[in-house]
GUTI-249185 format. One record per residue (C-alpha): residue number from 1; x negated, y, z. Coordinates in steps of 0.1 Angstrom, whole numbers, plus 5000, padded with zeros to 4 digits. Example, Ala and Ser with C-alpha at 12.3 -4.5 7.8 and 13.67 -1.06 7.14 Angstrom:
REM residues 2
<atom num="1" px="4877" py="4955" pz="5078"/>
<atom num="2" px="4863" py="4989" pz="5071"/>
REM end
This chain:
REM residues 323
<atom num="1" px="8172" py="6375" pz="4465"/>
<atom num="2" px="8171" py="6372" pz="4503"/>
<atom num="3" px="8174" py="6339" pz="4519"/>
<atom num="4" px="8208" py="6350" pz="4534"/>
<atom num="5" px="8222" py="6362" pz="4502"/>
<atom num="6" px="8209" py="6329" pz="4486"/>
<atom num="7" px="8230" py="6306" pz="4515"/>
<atom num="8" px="8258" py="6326" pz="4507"/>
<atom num="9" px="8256" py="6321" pz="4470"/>
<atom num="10" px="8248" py="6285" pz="4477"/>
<atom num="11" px="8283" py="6281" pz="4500"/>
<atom num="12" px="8299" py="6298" pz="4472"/>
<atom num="13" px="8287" py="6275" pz="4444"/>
<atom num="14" px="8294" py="6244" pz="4469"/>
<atom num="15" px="8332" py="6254" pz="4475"/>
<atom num="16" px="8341" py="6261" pz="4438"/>
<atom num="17" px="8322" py="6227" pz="4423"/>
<atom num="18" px="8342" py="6207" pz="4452"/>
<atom num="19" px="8377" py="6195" pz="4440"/>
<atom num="20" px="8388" py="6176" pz="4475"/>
<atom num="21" px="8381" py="6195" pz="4507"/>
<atom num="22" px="8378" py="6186" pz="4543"/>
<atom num="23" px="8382" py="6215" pz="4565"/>
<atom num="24" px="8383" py="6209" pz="4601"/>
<atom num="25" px="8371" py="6232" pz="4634"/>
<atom num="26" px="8370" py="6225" pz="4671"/>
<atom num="27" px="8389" py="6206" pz="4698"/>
<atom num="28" px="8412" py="6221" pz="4721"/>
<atom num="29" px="8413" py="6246" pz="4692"/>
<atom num="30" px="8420" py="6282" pz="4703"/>
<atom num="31" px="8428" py="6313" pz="4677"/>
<atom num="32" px="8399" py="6312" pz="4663"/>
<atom num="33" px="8395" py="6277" pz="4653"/>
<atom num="34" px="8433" py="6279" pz="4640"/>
<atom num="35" px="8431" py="6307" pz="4622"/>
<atom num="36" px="8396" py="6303" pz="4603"/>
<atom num="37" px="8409" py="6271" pz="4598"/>
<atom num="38" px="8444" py="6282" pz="4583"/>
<atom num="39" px="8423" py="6311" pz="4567"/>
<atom num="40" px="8400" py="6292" pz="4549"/>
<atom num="41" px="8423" py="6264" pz="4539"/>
<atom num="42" px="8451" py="6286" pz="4525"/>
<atom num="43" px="8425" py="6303" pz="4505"/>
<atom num="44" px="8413" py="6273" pz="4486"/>
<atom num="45" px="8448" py="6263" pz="4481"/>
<atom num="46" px="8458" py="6294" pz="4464"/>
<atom num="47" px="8425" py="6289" pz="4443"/>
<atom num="48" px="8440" py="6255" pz="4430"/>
<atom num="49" px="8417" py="6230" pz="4457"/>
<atom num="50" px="8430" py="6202" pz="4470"/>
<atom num="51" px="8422" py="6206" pz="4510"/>
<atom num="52" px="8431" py="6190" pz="4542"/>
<atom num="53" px="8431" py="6206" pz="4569"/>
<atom num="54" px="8421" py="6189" pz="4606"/>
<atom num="55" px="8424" py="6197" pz="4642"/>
<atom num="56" px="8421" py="6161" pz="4668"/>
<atom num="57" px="8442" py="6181" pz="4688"/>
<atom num="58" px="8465" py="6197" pz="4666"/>
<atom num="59" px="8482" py="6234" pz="4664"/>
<atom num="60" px="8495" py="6242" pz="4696"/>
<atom num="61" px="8528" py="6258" pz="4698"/>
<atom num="62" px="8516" py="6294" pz="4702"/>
<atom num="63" px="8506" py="6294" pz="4668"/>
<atom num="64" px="8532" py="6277" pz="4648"/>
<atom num="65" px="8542" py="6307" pz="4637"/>
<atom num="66" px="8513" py="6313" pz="4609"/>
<atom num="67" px="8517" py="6303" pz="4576"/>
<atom num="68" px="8505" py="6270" pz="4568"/>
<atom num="69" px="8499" py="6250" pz="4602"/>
<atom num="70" px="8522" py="6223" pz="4595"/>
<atom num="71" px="8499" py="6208" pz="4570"/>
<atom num="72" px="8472" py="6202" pz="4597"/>
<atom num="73" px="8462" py="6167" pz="4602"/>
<atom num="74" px="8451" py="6150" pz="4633"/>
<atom num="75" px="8435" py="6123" pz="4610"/>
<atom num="76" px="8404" py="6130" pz="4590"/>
<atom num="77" px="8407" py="6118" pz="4553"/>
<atom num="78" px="8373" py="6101" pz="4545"/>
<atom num="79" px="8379" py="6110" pz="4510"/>
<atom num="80" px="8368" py="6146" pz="4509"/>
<atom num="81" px="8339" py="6154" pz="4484"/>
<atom num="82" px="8330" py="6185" pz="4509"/>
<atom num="83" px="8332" py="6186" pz="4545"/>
<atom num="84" px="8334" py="6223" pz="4559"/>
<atom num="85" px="8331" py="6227" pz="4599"/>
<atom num="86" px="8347" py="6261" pz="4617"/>
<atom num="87" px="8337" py="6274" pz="4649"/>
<atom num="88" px="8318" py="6246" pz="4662"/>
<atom num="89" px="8285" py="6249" pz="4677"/>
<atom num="90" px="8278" py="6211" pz="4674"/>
<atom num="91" px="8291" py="6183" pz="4658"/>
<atom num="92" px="8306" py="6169" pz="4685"/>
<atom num="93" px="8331" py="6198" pz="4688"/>
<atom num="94" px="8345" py="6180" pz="4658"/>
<atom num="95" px="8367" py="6154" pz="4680"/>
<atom num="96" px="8353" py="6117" pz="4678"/>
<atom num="97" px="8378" py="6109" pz="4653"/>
<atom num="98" px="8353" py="6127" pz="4625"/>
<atom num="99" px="8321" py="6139" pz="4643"/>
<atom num="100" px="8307" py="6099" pz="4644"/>
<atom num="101" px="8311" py="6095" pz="4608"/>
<atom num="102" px="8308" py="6128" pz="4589"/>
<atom num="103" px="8281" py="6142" pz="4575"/>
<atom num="104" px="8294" py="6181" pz="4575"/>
<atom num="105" px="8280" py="6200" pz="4545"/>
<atom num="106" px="8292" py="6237" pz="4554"/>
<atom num="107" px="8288" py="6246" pz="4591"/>
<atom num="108" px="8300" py="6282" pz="4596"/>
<atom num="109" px="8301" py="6293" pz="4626"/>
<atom num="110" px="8293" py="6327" pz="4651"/>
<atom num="111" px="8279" py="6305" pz="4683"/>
<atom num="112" px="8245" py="6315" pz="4693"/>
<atom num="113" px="8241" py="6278" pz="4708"/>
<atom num="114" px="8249" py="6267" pz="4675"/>
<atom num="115" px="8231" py="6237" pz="4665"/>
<atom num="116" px="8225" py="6237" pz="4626"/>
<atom num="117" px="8239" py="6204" pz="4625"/>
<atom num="118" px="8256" py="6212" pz="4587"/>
<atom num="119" px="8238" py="6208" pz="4554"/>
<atom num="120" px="8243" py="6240" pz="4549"/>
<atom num="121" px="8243" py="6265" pz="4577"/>
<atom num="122" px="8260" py="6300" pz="4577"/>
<atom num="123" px="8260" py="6310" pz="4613"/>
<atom num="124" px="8265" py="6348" pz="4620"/>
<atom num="125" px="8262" py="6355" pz="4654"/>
<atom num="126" px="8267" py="6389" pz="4654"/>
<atom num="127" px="8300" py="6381" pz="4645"/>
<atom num="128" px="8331" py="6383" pz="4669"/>
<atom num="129" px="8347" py="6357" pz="4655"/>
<atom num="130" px="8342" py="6333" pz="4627"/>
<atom num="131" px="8372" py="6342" pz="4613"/>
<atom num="132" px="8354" py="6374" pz="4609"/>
<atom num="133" px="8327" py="6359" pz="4589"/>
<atom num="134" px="8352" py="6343" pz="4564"/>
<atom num="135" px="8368" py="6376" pz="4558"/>
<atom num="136" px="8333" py="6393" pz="4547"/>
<atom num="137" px="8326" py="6365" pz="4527"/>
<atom num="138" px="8358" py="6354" pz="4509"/>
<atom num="139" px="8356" py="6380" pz="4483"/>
<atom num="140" px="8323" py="6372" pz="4472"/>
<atom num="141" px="8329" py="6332" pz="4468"/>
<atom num="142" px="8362" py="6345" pz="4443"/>
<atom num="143" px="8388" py="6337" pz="4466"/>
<atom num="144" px="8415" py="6366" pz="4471"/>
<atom num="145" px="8426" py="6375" pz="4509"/>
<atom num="146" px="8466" py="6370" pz="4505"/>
<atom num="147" px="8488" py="6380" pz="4531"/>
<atom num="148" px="8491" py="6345" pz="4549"/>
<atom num="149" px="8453" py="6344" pz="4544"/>
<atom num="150" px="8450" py="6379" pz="4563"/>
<atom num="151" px="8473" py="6367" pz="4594"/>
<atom num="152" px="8450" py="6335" pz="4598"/>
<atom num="153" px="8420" py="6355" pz="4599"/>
<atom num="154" px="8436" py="6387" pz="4620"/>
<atom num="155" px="8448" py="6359" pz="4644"/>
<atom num="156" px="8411" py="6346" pz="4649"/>
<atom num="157" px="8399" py="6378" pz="4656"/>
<atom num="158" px="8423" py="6393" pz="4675"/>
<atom num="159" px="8422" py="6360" pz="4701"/>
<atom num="160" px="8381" py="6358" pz="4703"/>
<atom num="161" px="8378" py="6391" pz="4708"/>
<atom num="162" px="8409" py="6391" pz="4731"/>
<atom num="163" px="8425" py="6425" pz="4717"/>
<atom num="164" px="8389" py="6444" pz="4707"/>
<atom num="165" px="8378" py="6444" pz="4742"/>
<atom num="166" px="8350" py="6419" pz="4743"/>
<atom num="167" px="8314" py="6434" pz="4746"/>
<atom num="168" px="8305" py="6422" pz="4719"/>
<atom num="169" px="8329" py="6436" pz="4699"/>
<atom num="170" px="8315" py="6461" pz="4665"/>
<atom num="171" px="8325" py="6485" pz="4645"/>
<atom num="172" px="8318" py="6462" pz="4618"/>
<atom num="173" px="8350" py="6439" pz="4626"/>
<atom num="174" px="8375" py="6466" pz="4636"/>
<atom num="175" px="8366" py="6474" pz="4596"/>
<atom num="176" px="8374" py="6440" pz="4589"/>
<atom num="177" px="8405" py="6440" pz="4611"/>
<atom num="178" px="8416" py="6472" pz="4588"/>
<atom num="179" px="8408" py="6452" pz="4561"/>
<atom num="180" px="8431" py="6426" pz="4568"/>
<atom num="181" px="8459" py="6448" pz="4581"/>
<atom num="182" px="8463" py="6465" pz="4548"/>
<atom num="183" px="8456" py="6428" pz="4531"/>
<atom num="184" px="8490" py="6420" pz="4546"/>
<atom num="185" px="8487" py="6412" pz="4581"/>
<atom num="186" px="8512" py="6426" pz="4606"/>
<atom num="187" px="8489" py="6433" pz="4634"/>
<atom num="188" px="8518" py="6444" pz="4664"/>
<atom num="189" px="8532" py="6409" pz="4653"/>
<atom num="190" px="8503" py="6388" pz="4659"/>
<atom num="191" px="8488" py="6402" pz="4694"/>
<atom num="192" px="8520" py="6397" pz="4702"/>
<atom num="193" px="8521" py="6359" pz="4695"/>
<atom num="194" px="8485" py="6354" pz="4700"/>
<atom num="195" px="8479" py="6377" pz="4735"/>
<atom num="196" px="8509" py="6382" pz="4751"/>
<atom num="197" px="8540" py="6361" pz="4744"/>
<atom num="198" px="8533" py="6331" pz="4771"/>
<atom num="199" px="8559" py="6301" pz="4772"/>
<atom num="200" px="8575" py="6291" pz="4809"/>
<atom num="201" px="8556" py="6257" pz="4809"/>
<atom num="202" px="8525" py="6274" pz="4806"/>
<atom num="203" px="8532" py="6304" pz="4837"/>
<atom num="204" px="8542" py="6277" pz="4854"/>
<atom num="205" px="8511" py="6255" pz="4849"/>
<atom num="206" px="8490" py="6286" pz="4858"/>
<atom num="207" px="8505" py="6284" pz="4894"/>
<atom num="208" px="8489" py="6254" pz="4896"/>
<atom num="209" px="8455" py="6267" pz="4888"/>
<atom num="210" px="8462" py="6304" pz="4911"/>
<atom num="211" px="8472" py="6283" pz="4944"/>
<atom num="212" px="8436" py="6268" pz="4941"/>
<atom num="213" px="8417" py="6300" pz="4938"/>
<atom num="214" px="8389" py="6302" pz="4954"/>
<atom num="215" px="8357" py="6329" pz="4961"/>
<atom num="216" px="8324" py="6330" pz="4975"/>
<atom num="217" px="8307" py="6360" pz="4969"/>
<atom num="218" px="8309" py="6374" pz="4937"/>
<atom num="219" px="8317" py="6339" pz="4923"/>
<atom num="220" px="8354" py="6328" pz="4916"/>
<atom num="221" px="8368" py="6294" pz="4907"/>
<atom num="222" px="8397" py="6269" pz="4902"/>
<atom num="223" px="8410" py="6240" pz="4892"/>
<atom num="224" px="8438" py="6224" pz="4869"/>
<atom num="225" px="8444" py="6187" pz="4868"/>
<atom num="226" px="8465" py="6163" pz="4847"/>
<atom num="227" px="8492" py="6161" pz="4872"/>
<atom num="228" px="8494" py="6194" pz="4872"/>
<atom num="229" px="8501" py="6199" pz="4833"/>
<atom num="230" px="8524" py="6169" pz="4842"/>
<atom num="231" px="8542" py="6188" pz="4865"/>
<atom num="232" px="8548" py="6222" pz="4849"/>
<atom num="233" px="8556" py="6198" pz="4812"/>
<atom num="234" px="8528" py="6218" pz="4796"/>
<atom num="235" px="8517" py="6197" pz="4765"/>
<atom num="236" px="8482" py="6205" pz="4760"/>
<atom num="237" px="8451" py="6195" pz="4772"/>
<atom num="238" px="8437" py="6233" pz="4770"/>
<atom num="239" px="8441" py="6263" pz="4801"/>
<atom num="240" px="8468" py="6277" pz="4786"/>
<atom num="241" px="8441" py="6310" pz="4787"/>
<atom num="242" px="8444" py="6312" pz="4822"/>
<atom num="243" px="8404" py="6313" pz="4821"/>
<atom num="244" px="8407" py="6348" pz="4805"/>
<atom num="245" px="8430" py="6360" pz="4833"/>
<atom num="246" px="8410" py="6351" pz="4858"/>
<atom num="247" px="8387" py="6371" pz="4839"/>
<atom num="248" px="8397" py="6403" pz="4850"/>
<atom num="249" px="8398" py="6398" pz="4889"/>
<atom num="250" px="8376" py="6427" pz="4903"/>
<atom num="251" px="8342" py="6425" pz="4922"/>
<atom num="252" px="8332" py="6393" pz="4903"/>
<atom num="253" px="8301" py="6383" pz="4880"/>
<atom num="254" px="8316" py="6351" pz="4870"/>
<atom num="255" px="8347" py="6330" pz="4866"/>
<atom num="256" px="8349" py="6293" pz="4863"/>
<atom num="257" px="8376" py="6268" pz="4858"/>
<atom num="258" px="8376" py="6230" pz="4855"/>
<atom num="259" px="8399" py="6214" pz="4838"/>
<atom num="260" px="8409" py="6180" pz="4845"/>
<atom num="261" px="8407" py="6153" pz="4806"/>
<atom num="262" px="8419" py="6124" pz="4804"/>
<atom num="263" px="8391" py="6105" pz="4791"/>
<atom num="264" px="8371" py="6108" pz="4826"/>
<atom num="265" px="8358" py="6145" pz="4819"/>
<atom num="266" px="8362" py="6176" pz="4829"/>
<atom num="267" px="8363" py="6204" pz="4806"/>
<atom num="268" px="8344" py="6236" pz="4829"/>
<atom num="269" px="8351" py="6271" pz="4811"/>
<atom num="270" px="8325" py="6302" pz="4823"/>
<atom num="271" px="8333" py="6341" pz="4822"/>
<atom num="272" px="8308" py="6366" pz="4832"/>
<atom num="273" px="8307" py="6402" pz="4830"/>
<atom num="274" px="8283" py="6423" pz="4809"/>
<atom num="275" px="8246" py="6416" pz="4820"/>
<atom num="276" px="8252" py="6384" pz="4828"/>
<atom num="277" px="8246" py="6358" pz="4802"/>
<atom num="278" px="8258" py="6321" pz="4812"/>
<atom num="279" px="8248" py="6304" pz="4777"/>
<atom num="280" px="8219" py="6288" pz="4797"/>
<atom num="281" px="8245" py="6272" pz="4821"/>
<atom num="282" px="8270" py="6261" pz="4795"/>
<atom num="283" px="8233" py="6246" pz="4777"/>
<atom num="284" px="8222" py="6229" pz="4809"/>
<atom num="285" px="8256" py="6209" pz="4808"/>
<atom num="286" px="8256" py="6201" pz="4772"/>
<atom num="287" px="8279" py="6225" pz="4759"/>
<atom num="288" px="8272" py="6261" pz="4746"/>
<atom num="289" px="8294" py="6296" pz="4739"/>
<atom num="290" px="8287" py="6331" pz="4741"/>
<atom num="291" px="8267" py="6350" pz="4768"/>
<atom num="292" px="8299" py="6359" pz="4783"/>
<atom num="293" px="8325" py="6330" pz="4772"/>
<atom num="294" px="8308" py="6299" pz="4771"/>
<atom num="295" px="8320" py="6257" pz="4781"/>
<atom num="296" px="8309" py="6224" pz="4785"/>
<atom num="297" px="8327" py="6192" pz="4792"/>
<atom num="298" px="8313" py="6168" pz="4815"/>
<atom num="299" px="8313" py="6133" pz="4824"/>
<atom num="300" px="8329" py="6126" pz="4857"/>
<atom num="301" px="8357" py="6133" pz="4886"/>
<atom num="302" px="8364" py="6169" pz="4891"/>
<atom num="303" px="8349" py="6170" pz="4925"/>
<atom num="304" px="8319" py="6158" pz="4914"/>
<atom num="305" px="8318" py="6181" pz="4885"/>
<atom num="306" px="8331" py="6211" pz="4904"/>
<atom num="307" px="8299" py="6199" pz="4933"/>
<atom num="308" px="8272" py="6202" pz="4903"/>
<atom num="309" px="8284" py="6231" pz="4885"/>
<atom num="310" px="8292" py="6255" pz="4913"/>
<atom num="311" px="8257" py="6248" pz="4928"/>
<atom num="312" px="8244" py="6256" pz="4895"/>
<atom num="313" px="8262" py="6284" pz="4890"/>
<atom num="314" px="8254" py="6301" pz="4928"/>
<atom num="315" px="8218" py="6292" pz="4917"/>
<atom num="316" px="8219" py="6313" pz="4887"/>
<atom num="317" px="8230" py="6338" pz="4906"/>
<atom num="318" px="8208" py="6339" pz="4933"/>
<atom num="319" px="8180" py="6338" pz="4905"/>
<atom num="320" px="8198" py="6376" pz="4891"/>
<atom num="321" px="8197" py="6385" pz="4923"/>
<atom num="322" px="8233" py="6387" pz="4927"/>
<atom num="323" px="8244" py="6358" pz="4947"/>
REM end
């Protein structure tokens, strides 16, 4: 038996001998956190498991309308005989409501920064999505993929890979996305909640972050603070995904956007095109992604934080020899 195929059987055994479950996945959660989270959790359930399923941040409103999100919890039950961590490259992704007293036992994951910080560790990184790696592996632990199960999972991969169109999308997951289609899933019916249904609050917040856009070069940036979420009566703490619109403005290598906490950091979301891989940025800050998605949040006001990471940034270009 291969190592990889003896993890898997190990995960397996480890979810089936577990009676009370923990299952919890990143702050500022996007689709992919919600839906391997909902995914996972609504699979054990129909297995007979007692789970709890926890975001710090909770299910933001653009994905209320899966199955199952109004049992997530913003507060950890220390109880759990397993603790199982989604989409998290370290354990501090957790929220500091759990990651400073939990030992996590499963860590799966598709992060190429991801840190190993589980007991056990089943991180795919050729995976789009981690929801994609709970939908290949499902099966094979004995839970069934039931049609709420499907949309969780279709919504995580739909989002990470925003529609298919990432480069590192596979054929290997557009066979899972089949997969879940005919498992149930109404794929039309969740790109549309997930990708293009936007609330007024949130266009309105995105002003905000547009009127600040700036460029130098082939580098683009802007800024969103707390006033401004204040002002447009967006609730979240999150972008809204206004990091993958400025995404697609032409003539760029990479994108960035700081995002004004509340606790005295800024969250700082990168984009790059193909052939340039900002991991080593997002790493240099203490956070970690994807060579072309990756983040960090970091202690201090946003002009000092915007000073640091733009001079990085412009540095790593120049080193490309595209700055």
């Amino acid at each position: 038996m291969s190592q990889q195929s003896e993890l898997d059987q190990v995960v397996g055994e480890s979810l089936h001998q577990a009676s009370k479950i923990l299952v919890a996945a990143h702050i500022r959660p996007d689709g992919d956190a919600i839906g391997s989270l909902l995914g996972l959790g609504l699979a054990l359930q129909e297995k007979g498991k007692s789970v709890q399923l926890f975001l710090e941040d909770g299910v933001p409103a653009s994905f209320r309308h899966l199955p199952g999100w109004e049992q997530v919890s913003q507060k950890p039950d220390a109880q759990a005989d397993l603790v199982v961590s989604l989409d998290c490259s370290d354990l501090s992704r957790l929220g500091k409501n759990l990651a400073a007293s939990t030992q996590v036992d499963i860590n799966i994951d598709h992060h190429i920064t991801n840190l190993n910080f589980g007991r056990l560790n089943l991180v795919d990184t050729r995976a789009v999505a981690t929801a994609e790696i709970l939908a290949m592996h499902l099966p094979g632990w004995g839970y069934s993929i039931s049609p709420p199960v499907a949309s969780a999972l279709l919504t995580g991969l739909v989002t990470d890979s925003l529609g298919f169109r990432t480069s590192n999308m596979t054929p290997r997951a557009l066979r899972v996305a089949a997969d879940l289609m005919e498992a149930g899933a109404n794929l039309p019916e969740l790109y549309q909640h997930a990708l293009i249904s936007r609330s007024f609050e949130a266009v309105k917040y995105w002003g905000s972050g547009f009127n600040r856009l700036q460029r130098l070069d082939r580098l683009v940036w802007t800024s969103v603070t707390q006033a401004d979420r204040r002002a447009a009566q967006y609730p979240g703490h999150d972008d809204a995904e206004m990091i993958n619109i400025l995404a697609s403005v032409n003539d760029t290598d990479v994108v960035v956007l700081f995002n004004e906490q509340g606790n005295g950091h800024i969250k700082v979301s990168w984009r790059s095109q193909p052939g340039f891989d900002i991991t080593p940025l997002a790493l240099q800050f203490g956070g970690g992604g994807h060579p072309a998605a990756a983040g960090a949040e970091i202690k201090g006001t946003l002009a000092e934080v915007e000073a640091q990471v733009l001079q990085s940034t412009l540095n790593y270009l120049n080193s490309t020899g595209n700055g």
